[in-house]
N, C-alpha and C positions, 0 to 999 in steps of 0.2 A: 287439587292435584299438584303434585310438583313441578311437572310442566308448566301448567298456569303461575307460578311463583315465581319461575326463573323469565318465563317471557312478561317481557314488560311492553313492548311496543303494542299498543292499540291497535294498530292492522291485525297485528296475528293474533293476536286475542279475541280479533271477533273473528278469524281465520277458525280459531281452534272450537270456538261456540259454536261456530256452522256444521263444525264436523262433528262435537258432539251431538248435537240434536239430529244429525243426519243418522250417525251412528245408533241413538238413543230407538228414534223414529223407525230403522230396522229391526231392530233388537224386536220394539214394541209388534211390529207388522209379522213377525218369526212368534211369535210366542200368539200371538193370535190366531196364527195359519196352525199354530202346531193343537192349537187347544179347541179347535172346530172339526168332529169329528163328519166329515160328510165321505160319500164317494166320488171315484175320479169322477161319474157322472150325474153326480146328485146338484141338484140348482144349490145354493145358498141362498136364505130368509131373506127377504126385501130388507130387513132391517141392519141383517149381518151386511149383505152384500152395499149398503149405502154408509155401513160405517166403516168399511174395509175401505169403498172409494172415498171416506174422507181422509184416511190416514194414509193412502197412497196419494192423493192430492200434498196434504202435509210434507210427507216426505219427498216428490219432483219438485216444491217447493222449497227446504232446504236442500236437494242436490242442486237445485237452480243457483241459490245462494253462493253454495259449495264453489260451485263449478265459477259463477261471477268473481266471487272471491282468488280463486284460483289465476283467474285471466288477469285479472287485478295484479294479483300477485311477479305472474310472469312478467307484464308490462313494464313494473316496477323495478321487478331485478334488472330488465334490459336497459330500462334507465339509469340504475345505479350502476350498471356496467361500464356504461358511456359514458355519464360521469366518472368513474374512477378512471377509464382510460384516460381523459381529458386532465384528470388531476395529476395523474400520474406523467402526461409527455409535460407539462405545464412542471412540473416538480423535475422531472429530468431537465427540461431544457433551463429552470432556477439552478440546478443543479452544477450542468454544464457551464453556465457563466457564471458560476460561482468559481467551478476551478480554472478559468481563464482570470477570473479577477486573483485567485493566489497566486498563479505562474505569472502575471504582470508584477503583482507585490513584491515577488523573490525575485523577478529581472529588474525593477528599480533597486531592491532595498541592495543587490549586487554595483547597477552603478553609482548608489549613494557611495557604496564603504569604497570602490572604485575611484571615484574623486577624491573621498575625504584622505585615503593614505597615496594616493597620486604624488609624486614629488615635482610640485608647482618650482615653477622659474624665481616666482615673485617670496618664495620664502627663503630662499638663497640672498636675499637683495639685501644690505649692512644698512637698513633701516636703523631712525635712531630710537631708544624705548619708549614705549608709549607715554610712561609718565615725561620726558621732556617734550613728545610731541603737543600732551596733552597742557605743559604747561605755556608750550610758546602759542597753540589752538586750541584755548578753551572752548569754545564755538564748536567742536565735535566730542564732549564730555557726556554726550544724549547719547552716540550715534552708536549704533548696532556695531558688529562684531567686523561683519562684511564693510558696513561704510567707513568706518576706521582703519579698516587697511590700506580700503581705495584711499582716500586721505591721506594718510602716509607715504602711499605711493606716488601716490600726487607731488605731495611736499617732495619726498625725494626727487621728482624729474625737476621740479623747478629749483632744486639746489644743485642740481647736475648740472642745469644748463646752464644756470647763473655762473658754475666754477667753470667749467667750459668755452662761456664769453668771457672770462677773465684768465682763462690759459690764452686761449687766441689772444686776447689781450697784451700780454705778456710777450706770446710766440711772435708776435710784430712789432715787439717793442724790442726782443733780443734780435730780431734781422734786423732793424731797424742799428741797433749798436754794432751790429759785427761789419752790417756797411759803412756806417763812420769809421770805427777801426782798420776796418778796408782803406779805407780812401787815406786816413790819417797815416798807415802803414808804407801804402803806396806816396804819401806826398814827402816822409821821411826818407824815403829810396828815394826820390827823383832829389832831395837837398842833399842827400849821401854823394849824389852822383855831379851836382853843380859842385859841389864843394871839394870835389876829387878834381875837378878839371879847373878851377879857381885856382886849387894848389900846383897842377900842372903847369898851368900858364903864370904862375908867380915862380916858376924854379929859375928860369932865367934872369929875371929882375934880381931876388935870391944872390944869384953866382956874381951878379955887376957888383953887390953890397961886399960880398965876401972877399970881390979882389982891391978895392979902395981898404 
């Protein structure tokens, strides 16, 4: 039968053999009944009537089957049900942290590009190029992209501060001059001012000279 060709699973195939012999077993018990001519109230032969009740035995024996089959069968679907539900929330709920894991993806892969076109303080800074930093610190000619800037930036603070203590340096070295000058300024005022009153006090002497 082409039934039988298309199903393949073992259950239903012995599913479909219970029904045909159930089926068959009728058929045969109908053609029996139809080919026994008795009346409504005539006995039937010891012989007929004992091989009628074996083929009605045969036959409650594949409805039995049938019917085993059958419960079988229900059982099974209620199983398969429950499993596919269970597969199916178990696949929803893969599902659902699935799209939680792409809205997390597209909210970092936002503050990666976020950071990377960010305009950092530290890229404004007149660092000096890397080939002289690299030639004065060879010692970070390994170092990743990130640890070479820290580096640089490094170097940069400590040439900051070094020129820093050497402005301060300086910055007390010119108060340092402008109070000499100070004082040198102030001591040329104060001999401006003896040497005014020196010539004050010589006008007289002066006037003795001029009249001899």
């Amino acid at each position: 039968m082409i039934v039988e060709i298309i199903v393949v699973d073992t259950f239903l195939q012995s599913v479909l053999d219970a029904s045909t012999k159930t089926r068959q077993q009728c058929l045969a018990l109908l053609d029996q009944a139809e080919s026994t001519t008795l009346g409504a109230r005539d006995t039937p032969p010891p012989d007929l009537e004992l091989e009628l009740s074996k083929q009605q035995k045969l036959l409650y024996s594949h409805l039995s089957q049938l019917r085993g089959s059958n419960r079988n069968a229900v059982l099974a679907v209620r199983n398969t049900k429950q499993a596919t539900a269970e597969a199916r929330s178990e696949i929803d709920r893969l599902h659902l942290q699935l799209q939680n894991l792409y809205y997390e993806q597209r909210h970092l892969r936002g503050e990666i590009n976020a950071c990377e076109s960010y305009d950092h303080k530290y890229q404004q800074l007149p660092l000096i190029p890397v080939e002289e930093f690299l030639q004065q610190h060879p010692e970070h000619a390994q170092d990743d992209e990130s640890a070479l800037m820290i580096a640089r930036i490094n170097h940069e603070h400590a040439e900051r501060e070094a020129l820093e203590q050497a402005r301060q340096g300086l910055l007390k070295k010119k108060q340092s001059l402008i109070a000499d000058n100070k004082k040198r300024k102030d001591d040329l005022a104060s001999l401006d001012k003896d040497l005014e009153k020196f010539i004050d006090a010589a006008k007289p002497i002066q006037k003795i000279f001029e009249k001899e």
